[in-house]
C-alpha positions in Angstrom: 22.4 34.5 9.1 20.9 32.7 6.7 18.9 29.7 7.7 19.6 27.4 5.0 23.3 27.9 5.8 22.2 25.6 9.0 21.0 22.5 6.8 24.2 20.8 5.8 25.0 21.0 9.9 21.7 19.9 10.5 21.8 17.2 7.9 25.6 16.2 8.9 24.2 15.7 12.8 21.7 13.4 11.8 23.5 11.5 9.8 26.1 11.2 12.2 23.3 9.8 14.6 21.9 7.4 12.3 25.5 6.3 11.5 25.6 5.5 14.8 22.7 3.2 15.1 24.6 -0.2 15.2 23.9 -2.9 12.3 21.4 -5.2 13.9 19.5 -2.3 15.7 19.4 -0.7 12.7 18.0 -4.1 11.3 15.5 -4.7 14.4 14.6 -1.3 13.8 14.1 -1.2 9.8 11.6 -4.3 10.5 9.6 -2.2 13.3 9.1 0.3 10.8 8.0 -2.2 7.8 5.9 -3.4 10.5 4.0 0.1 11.6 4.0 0.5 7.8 2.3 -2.4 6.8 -0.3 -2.2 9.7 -0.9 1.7 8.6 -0.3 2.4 4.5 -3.2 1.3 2.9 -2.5 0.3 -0.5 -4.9 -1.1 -3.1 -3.9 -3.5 -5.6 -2.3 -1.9 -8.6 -1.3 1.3 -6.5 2.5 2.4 -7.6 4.8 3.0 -4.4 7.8 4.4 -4.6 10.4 3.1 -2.1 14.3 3.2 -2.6 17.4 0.4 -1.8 19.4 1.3 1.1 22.6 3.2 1.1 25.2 3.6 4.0 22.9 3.6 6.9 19.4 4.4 5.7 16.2 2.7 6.8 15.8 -0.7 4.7 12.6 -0.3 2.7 12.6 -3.8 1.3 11.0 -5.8 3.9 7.8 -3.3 3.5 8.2 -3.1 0.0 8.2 -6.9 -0.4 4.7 -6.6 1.6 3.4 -3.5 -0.1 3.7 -6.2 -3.4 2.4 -9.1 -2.0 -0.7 -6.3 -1.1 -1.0 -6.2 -5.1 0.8 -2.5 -5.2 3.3 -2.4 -8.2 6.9 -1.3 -6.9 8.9 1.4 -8.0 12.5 3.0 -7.0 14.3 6.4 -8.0 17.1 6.2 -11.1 19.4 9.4 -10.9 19.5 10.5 -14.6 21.3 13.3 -14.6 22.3 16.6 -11.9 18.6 17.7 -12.2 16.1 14.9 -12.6 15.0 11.3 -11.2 12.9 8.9 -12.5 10.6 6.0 -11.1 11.4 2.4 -12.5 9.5 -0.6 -11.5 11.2 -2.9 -9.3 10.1 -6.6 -9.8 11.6 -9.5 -8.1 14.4 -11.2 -9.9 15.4 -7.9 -12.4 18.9 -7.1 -12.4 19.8 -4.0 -10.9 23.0 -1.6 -12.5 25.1 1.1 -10.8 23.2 4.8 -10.9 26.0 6.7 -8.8 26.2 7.8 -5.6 26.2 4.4 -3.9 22.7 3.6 -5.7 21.6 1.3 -7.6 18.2 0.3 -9.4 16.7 -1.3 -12.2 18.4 -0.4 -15.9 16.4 1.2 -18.5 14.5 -1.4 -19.9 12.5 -0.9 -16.7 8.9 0.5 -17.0 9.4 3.9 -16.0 6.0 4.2 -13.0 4.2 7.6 -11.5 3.9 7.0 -7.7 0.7 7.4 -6.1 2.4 7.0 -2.6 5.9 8.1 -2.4 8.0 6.5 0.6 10.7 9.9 0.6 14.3 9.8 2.4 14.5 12.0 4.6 18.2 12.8 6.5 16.6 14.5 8.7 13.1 16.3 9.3 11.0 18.7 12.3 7.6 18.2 13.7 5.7 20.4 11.1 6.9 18.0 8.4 10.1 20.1 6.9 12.4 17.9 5.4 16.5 17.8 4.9 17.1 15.5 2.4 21.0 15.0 1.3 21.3 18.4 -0.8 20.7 17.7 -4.3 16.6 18.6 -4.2 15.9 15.4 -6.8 12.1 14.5 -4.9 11.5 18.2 -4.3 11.7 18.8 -8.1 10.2 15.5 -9.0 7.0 16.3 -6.9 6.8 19.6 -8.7 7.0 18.0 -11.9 4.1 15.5 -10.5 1.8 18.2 -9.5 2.5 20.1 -12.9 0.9 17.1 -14.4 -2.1 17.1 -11.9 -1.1 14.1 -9.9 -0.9 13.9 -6.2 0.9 11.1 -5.0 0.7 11.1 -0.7 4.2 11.7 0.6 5.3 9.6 3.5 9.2 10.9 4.9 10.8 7.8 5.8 13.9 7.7 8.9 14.7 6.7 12.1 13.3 8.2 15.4 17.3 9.7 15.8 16.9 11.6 12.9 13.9 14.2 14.2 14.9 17.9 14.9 13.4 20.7 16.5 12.9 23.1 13.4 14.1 22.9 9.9 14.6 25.9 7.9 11.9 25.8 5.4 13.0 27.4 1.4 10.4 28.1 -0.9 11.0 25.3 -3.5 11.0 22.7 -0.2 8.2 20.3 0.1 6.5 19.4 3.0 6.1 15.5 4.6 2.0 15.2 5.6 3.5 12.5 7.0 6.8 10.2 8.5 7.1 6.7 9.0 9.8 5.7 11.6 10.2 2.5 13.8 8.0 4.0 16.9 5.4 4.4 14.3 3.5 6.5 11.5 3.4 10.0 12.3 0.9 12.9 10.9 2.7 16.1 10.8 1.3 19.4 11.5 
């Protein structure tokens, strides 16, 4: 059998468990994490992080990006343009945001369109060694590539909750590998 036929199972079970997580423990816990992350991602001021807004029931980012900013690090978050490609725009406070599909939404295209140097990555679910399942569509996997085709190498930090770790994914050749994952017990190196 082929093992990448066992991602969408793997990736439905995890979501299914971070569905789970009722809304003010998933609150308690999204402030744990910007917590850890705060006390552990160094940023300098001027350093571009990528983070992302929430959807259904993913880890809230803004509490740790509202303290990545007030560290001096400009703010950016993904715009889907189109079935193969994302973009980073700036996020600064007050901006209007507009619809981008899938239940996201960012700022519009007057935005200033940023290169991470750290890039905080949703992950649905993810193994020890630092595979990652996102949700199918492989928009950071290509948008790293395109990164490193240009020389740059932002550090990649997985973001999720504790419920979403697995004992193995199956890795594919185009996947990229997490150093490192940020959950609410903590920042973790990976193998």
């Amino acid at each position: 059998m082929d093992d990448s036929a066992s991602k969408p199972r793997l990736r439905a079970g995890r979501l299914a468990a971070r569905d789970a997580i009722a809304v003010a423990e998933r609150i308690e816990k999204s402030l744990q994490l910007a917590d850890h992350g705060l006390a552990t991602v160094p940023v300098s001021p001027g350093d571009i992080v990528s983070g992302f807004l929430p959807i259904r029931s993913e880890v809230d980012l803004r509490p740790l990006m509202a303290g990545l900013r007030q560290r001096g690090a400009r703010i950016c978050v993904p715009v889907i343009l189109d079935k193969e490609r994302i973009v980073f725009r700036e996020l600064v406070p007050g901006a209007p945001l507009v619809d981008c599909g899938f239940g996201t939404s960012a700022p519009g295209p007057d935005a200033a369109e940023l290169e991470p140097d750290i890039m905080l990555v949703p992950v649905a679910a993810f193994d020890a060694t630092g595979q990652r399942i996102g949700y199918g569509g492989g928009y950071y996997d290509r948008a790293i590539a395109r990164f490193r085709e240009k020389g740059l190498q932002p550090r990649l930090i997985g973001i999720a909750f504790d419920c979403q770790e697995v004992a193995s994914v199956p890795a594919e050749p185009h996947d990229v590998r997490l150093p490192a994952v940020l959950t609410e017990s903590g920042l973790r190196h990976l193998d």
